[in-house]
C-alpha positions in Angstrom: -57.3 8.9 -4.8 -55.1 12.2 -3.7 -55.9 15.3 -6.1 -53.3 16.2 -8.2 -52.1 20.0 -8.9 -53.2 20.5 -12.9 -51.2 19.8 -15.5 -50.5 23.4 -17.4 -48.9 21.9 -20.6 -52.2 20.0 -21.2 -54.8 21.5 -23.4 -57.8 19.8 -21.5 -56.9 19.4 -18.2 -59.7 17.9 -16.7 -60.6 14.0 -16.3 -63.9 12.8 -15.6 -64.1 9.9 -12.7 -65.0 7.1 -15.9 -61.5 7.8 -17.3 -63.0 10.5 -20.1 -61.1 13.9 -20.8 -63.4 16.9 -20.8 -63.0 18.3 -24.1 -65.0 21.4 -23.0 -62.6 23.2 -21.2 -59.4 24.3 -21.9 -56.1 25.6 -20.7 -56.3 28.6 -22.9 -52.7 29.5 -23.2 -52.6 25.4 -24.9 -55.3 26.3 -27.7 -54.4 30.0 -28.5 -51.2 30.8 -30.2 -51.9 34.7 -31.2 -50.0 37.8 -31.3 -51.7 40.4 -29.4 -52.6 37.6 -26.5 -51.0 37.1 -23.0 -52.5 34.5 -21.0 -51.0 33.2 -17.9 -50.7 29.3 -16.8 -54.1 27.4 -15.2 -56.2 30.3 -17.2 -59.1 27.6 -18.1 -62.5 28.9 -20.8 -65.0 26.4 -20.6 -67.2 26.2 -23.7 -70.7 24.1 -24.7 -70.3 24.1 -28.5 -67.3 22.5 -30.4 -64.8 25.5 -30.3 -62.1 25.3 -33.4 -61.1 28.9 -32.9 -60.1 29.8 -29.7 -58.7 33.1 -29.6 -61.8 34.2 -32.2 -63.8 32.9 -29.9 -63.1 35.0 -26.6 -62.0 38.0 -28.6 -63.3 38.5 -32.1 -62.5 41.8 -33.2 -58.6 41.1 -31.9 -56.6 40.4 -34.8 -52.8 39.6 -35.4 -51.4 43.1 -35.7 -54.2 45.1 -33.9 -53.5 48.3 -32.0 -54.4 46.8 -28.7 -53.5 43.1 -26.6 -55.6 41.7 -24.4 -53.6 40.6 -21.5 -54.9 37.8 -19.3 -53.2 36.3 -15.7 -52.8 33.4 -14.4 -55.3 30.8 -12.4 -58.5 32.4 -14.6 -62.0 31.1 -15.1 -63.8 32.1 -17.9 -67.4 30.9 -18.5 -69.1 29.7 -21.4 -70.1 32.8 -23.5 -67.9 34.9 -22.3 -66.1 38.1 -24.9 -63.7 40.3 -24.6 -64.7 43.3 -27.0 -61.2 44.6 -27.8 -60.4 48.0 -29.3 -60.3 47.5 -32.8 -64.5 46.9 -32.3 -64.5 50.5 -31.8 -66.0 53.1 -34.9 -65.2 56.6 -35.3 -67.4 58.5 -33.3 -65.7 62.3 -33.9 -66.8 62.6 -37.5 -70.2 62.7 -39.1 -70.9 58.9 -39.5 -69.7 56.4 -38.0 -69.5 54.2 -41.0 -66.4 52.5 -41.4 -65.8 53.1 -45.2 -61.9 52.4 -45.1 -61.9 48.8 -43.9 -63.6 47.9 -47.5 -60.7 48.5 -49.1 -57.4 47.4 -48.1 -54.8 49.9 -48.3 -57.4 51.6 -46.0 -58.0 49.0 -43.3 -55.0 51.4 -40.8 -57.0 54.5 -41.0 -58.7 53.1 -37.9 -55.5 51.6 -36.0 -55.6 55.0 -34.1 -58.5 53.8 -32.1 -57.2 50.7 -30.8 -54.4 52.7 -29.5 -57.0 55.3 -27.9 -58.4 52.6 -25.7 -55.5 50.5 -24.8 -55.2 47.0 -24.0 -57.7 44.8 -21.9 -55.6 43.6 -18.9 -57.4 40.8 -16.8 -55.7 40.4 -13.8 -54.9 36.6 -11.7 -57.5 34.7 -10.4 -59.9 37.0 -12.3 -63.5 34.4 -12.6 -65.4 35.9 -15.4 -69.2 34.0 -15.6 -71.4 33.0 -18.4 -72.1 35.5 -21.1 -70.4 38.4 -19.7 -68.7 41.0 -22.1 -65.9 42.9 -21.4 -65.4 46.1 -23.5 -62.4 47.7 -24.6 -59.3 49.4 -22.7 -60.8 47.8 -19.3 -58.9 46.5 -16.3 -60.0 43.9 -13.9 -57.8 43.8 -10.9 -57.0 40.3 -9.0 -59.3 37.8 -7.6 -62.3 40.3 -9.0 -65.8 38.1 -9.9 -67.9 39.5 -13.0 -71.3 38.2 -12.8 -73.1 36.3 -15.9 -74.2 38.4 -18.4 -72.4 41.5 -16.7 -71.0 44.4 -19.7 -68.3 45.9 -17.6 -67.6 49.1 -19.3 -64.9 50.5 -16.9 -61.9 49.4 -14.3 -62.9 46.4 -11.7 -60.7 46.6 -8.7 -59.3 43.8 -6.9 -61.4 41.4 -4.9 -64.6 43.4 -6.2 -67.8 41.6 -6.9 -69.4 43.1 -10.1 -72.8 42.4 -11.7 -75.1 44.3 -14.4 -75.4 46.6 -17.2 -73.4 48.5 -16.8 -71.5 46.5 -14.4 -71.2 48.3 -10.9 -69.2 46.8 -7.5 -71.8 44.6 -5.7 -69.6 44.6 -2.8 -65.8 43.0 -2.1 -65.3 39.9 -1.5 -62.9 41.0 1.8 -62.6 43.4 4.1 -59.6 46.2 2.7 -57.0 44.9 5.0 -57.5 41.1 3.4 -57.4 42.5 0.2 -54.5 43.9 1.1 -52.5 41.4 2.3 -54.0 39.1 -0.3 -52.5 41.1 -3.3 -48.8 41.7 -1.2 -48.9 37.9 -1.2 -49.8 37.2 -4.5 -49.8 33.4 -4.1 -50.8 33.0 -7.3 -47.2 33.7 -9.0 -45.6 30.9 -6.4 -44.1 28.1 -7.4 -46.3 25.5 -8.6 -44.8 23.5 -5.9 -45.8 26.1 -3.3 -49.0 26.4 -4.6 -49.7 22.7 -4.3 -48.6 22.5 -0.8 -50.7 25.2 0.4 -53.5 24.5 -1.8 -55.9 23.8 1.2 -54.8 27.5 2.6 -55.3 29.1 -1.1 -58.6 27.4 -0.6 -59.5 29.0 2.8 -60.1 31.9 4.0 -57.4 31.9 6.6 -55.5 35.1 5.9 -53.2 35.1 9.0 -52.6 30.9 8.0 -51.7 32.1 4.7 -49.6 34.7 5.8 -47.6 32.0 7.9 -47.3 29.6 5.4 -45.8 32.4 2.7 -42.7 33.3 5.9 -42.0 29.2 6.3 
């Protein structure tokens, strides 16, 4: 039977062949519904355990009304284990402790919002596969089609196409030459029609660039 392009309204979006939906991996943008989260269509988590929390899971220290978003693309893969240590994590580090007395009380909890705002929001770019157990700390960028290894702490802006592992995460190498890169980010398949997409999945899949580049003029 024909593959079929994924279904983005579906929460679990994958079908074993015995007829059995995968309950392990989700269409994230289906199972989160928070304020201070963007997260594009086909973005899939995968998890092990039962998951009832979603956006607690992947970002715990995000909460409705933060300081700070944490900004996702589309066509992401994120790996069991994965977090996204957002701003509001952060402590004061310019006074004499650290200790975070004001969030024990609760008309004290916004002393701190200026912090989140400090570090900015955590933007993950398109096509972005994030492996198992990696943690991404606050105000970072990854740019499209970037890889961060399992168990990676990337502490600092990935660009596009790179290949990062380790702690702290460092470039590896990229994934394609400059001029790919390039011409990979100008086309941007990745915000196509769906329609598009599906026809020129098998290019998508390649590494053609100058096939993909004719299929994006036709």
């Amino acid at each position: 039977m024909a593959r079929r392009f994924p279904d983005p309204t579906q929460a679990h979006p994958i079908t074993l062949p015995d007829g059995t939906v995968h309950r392990g991996t989700v269409f994230l943008n289906r199972v989160i519904d928070h304020p201070n989260m963007e997260i594009g269509d086909y973005t899939y988590y995968s998890d092990f355990d039962e998951v009832t929390d979603y956006a607690q899971r992947i970002a715990p220290y995000l909460f409705p009304g933060s300081g700070e978003k944490l900004i996702i693309g589309r066509f992401c893969q994120i790996a069991h284990g994965a977090r996204f240590i957002t701003a509001s994590a952060n402590h004061p580090v310019d006074r004499f402790s650290t200790f975070p007395f004001s969030v024990f009380y609760p008309e004290g909890m916004g002393d701190y919002a200026g912090l989140a705002e400090k570090w900015g929001d955590t933007v993950v770019g398109n096509d972005v596969w994030i492996g198992y157990g990696a943690m991404i700390l606050p105000g970072v960028t990854i740019g499209d089609g970037a890889i961060i290894g399992a168990g990676s702490v990337v502490n600092r802006d990935v660009p596009p196409y790179a290949v990062m592992g380790g702690n702290p995460a460092v470039p590896r190498r990229m994934r394609f030459a400059p001029e790919t890169v390039e011409k990979l980010l100008a086309l941007a398949w990745w915000n196509w029609p769906d329609a598009r997409i599906e026809a020129h999945r098998k290019l998508i899949e390649s590494a053609d660039i100058d096939a993909l580049e004719r299929a994006a003029r036709g």
